[in-house]
N, C-alpha and C positions, 0 to 999 in steps of 0.2 A: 542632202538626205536629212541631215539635222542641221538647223539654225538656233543658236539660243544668242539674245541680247538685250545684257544689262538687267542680268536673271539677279534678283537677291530674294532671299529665303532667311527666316526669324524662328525659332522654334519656340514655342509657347510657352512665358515665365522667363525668356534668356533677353539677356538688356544687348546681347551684341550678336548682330547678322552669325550665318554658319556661312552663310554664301555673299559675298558682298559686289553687286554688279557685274558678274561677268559676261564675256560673248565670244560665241567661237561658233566656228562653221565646220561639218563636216561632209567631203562628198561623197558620193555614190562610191565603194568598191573602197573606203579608204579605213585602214586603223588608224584610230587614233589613239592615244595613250592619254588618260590624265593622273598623273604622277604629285607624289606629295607624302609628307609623314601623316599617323594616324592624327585625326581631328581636321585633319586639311581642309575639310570638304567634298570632299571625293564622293562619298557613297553617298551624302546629303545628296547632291547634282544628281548623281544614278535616281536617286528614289525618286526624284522630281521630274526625272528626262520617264521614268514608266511609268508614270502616273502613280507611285506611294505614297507621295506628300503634293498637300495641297496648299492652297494660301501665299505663292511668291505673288512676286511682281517679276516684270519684265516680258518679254516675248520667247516665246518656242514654239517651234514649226518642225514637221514632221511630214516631210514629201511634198513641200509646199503648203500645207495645211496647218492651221493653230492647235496646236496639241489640247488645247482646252474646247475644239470641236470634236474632237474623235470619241467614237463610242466604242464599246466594248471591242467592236470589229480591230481596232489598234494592237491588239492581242495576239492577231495573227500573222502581223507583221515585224512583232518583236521576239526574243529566246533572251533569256535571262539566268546566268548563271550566278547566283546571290555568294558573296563571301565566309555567309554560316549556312551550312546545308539544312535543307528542311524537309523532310522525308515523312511519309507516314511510320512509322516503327514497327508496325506491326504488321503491316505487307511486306511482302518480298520485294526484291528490284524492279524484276518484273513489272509485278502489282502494279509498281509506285510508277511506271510508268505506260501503262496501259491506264490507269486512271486519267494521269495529267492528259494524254494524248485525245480524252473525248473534252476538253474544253475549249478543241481547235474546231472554224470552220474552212479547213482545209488539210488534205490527204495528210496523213501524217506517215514517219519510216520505221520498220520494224524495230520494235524495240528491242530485239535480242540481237540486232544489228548492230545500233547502238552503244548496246552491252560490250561485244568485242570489239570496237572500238578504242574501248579504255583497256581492257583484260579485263572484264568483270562477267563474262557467261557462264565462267563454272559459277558463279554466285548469282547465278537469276532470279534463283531459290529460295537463297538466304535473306529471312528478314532485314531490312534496313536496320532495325537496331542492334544488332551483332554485325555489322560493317564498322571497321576503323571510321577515324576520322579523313583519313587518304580515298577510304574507299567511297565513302560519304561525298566527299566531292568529286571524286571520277563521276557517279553517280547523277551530283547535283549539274554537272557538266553537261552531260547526253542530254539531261532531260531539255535543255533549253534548245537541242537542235531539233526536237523531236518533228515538228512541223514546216521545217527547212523556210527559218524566218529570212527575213531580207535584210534586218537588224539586228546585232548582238551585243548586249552588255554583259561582260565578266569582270565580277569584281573581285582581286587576289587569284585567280584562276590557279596558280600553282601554290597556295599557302597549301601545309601541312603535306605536302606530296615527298615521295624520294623522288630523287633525280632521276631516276626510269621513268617514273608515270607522269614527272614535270613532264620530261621530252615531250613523251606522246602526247600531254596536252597542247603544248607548244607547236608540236607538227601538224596538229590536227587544224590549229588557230591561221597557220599557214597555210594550208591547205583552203580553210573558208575563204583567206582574206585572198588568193589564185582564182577562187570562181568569183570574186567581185562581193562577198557581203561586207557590209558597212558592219565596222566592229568598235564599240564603246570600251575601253579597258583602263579601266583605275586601277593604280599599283604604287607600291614602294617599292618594288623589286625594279630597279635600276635595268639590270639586266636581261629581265623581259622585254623593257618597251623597248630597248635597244633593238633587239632582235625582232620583235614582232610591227611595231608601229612604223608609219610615215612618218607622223609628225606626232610630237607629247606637248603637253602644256604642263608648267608647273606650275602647282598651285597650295599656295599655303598663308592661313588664317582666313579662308574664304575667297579670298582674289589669286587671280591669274599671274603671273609676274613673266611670264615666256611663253612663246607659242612660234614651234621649229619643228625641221626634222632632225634626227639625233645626227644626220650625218654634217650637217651645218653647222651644229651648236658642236660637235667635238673639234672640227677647223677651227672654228670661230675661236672655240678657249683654250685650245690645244698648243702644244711649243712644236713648233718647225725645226724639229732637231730627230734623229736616229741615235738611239744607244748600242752601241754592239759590246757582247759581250765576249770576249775569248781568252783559250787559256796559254798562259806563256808561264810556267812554273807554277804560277798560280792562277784565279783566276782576276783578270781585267776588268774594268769598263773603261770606256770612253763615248763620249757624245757629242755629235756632227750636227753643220746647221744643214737643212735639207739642199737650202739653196747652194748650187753649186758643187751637189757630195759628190756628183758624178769625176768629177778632176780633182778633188779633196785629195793631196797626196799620202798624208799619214792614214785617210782611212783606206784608198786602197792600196797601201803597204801592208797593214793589216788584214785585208780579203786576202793578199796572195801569201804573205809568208805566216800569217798566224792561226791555231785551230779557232776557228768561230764556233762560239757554242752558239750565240743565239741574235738575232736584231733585232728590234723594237722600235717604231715609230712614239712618239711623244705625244699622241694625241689626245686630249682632257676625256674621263670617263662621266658617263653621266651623275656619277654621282657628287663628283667632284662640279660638274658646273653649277648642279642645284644647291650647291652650298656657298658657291662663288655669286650667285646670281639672287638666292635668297637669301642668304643668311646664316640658313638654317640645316639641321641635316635630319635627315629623311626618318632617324629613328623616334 
């Protein structure tokens, strides 16, 4: 669905690349995640993968097509939900999405459908610029399904949300990526691509450094060991190697005579391999 190879990108007046030769593939039905701290790269790539920035080198291809052939028509094939929301202010939600919905050439979904969606149709109403910044991107959210594209780029999709309206964006992200859309998603949040991606690439100072799915890259860097936690007067730990736990005698002396509070496989968190693997840490 997207090919990009040995993409680098310069921003004008800057003596060093933002983007320095990358390439990655991604298929049809698949999320991908591209992960990294602020200045990675990340949103550079988005603005060049939708056509915001011009002037790289390399190759990108878009449904077998060179992205530097496609016309305006490419628009209705993409949903874009941008990191800083960008709303009319002085329309309602509504408004603001009954407007965006005539620059498609293709049916577009109600947009009070939309609205409840996120929890935002008691505010159909409500000018955009008396919206939080939470509700701003529930908001900036819908507007990119609005014409049920075949590609999605979100970038930070959950920054500035509580943990309720995270979920529901999260679910909904899951929901897309069940009917088969191809979903772009730049993040720091470790714990998103976890949960939502196939595969992430890490990327920081412009290159790629890895390209997995999270459940590989946690094996791969993770210890082969169980911690069980239980309480004997006080509380315990101890830690097992996997291999062989099943006849392990002291741990299962422990399952029958001790309260088990808790077990815990040792598997590396993503965030822990992107610092093991880059260097660097994601803040």
């Amino acid at each position: 669905m997207i090919s990009v190879s040995n993409l680098v990108f310069t921003y004008p007046h800057s003596a060093t690349p933002a983007v320095k030769r990358i390439s990655f593939e991604i298929p049809s039905g698949e999320a991908f995640g591209f992960l990294g701290p602020s200045g990675a790269g990340k949103s550079t790539t988005q603005k060049i993968l939708i056509k915001l920035l011009e002037g790289y080198s390399g190759n990108i291809a878009f449904m077998g097509k060179p992205l530097d052939s496609w016309d305006k028509s490419f628009y209705n094939y993409i949903g874009v939900g941008f990191e800083l929301p960008n709303h009319f202010g002085k329309l309602t939600a509504l408004e603001n999405l009954r407007y965006f919905s005539a620059f498609y050439d293709r049916p577009v979904r109600d947009p009070m459908e939309l609205l409840a969606m996120v929890g935002l149709e008691a505010d159909a109403n409500k000018r955009a610029s008396e919206f939080s910044k939470g509700m701003k991107m529930r908001l900036n959210f819908v507007r990119a399904l609005m014409h049920d594209p075949d590609i999605l780029f979100f970038d930070e999709p959950t920054s500035g949300l509580d943990p309720v309206n995270a979920r529901r964006l999260k679910d909904i992200i899951l929901q897309l990526k069940a009917e088969g859309k191809t979903i772009f998603l730049t993040t720091h949040v470790m714990q998103d691509a976890d949960e939502l991606c196939q595969r992430v690439a890490f990327i920081v100072d412009g290159e790629v450094k890895l390209i997995d799915s999270p459940r590989t890259l946690k094996l791969q860097y993770g210890h082969r060991t169980v911690r069980v936690e239980y309480q004997n007067g006080r509380v315990e730990n101890n830690e097992f190697p996997l291999d062989g736990l099943g006849d392990n005698p002291e741990f299962l002396r422990i399952l029958r005579e001790e309260y088990v509070q808790a077990i815990h496989s040792r598997e590396a968190t993503l965030d822990e391999i992107f610092i093991k693997v880059t260097g660097k840490s994601l803040e």
